[in-house]
C-alpha positions, -999 to +999 in steps of 0.1 A: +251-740-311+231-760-336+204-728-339+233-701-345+243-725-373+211-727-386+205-694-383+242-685-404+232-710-425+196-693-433+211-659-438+235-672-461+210-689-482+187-656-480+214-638-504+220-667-525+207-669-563+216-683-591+201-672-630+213-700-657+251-705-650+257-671-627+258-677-593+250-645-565+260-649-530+268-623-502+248-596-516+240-566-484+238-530-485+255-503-468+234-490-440+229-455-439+215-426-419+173-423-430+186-394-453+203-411-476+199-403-512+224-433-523+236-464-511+263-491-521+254-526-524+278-553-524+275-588-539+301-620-548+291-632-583+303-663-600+308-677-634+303-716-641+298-720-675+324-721-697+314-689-720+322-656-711+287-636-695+278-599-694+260-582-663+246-554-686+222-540-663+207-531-627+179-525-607+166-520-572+134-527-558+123-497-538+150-470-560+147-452-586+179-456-602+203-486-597+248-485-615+274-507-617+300-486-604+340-486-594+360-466-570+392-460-581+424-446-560+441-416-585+480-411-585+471-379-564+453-398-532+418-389-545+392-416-542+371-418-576+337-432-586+327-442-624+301-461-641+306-490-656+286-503-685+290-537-685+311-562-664+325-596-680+330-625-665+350-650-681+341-684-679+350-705-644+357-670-628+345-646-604+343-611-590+338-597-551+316-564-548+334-544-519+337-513-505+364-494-520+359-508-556+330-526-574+302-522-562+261-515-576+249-475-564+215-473-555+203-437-554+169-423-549+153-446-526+116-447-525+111-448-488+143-452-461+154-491-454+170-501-420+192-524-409+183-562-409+157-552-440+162-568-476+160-550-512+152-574-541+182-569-566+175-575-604+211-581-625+198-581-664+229-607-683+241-604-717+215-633-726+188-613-711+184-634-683+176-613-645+192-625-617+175-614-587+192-618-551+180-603-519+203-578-504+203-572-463+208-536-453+238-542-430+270-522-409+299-524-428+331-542-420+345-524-388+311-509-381+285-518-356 
């Protein structure tokens, strides 16, 4: 029992990171078949300072192009994607990356990753500060 926790607790701390008062936890990535030309990568982020702080950018080790990006349900059923150019987070608050809404697109991958391998994310802040976090190429929730 204690190794199972120590190993949960490991994997935790693997996608942790923090970059002056932003905190990144849970960050993984969608696995995909080899073929993939884009993939979604999910993350929890965390404000604890008490100004408001941009995520103006991304990047993705090992892609050649890296979005912050929403899915949005229309009135008509459809399932739509966007960019977004910036995301604010107001001071003491937080935002979940998940699948179905915000999440960061990675598209044109350099090589194909597998499943239980990590991509170095880079999150450029308002202040110019990177974040970086490791992301775990992972099923999804409900998949295997």
């Amino acid at each position: 029992m204690k190794q199972i926790t120590a190993l949960a607790l490991a994997a935790f701390l693997a996608t942790s990171a923090h970059a002056g008062d932003i905190a990144a936890t849970s960050a993984w990535i969608a696995d995909a078949p080899p073929s993939a030309m884009t993939r979604a990568a999910y993350l929890t982020l965390e404000n604890e300072s008490d100004t408001p702080i941009g995520i103006v950018a991304v990047s993705a080790e090992g892609f050649g192009m890296a979005h912050l990006h929403e899915s949005k349900m229309k009135e008509d059923g459809v399932m739509m994607m966007h960019a977004v150019h910036q995301l604010e987070l107001a001071p003491g608050t937080g935002l979940q990356m998940e699948p179905g809404g915000l999440h960061i697109m990675l598209m044109h991958p350099e090589k194909p990753v597998a499943k239980g391998e990590s991509v170095k994310l880079t999150l450029t802040l308002s202040d110019n500060t990177l974040l970086e976090v490791d992301a775990t190429v992972q099923a999804g929730p409900g998949e295997s």
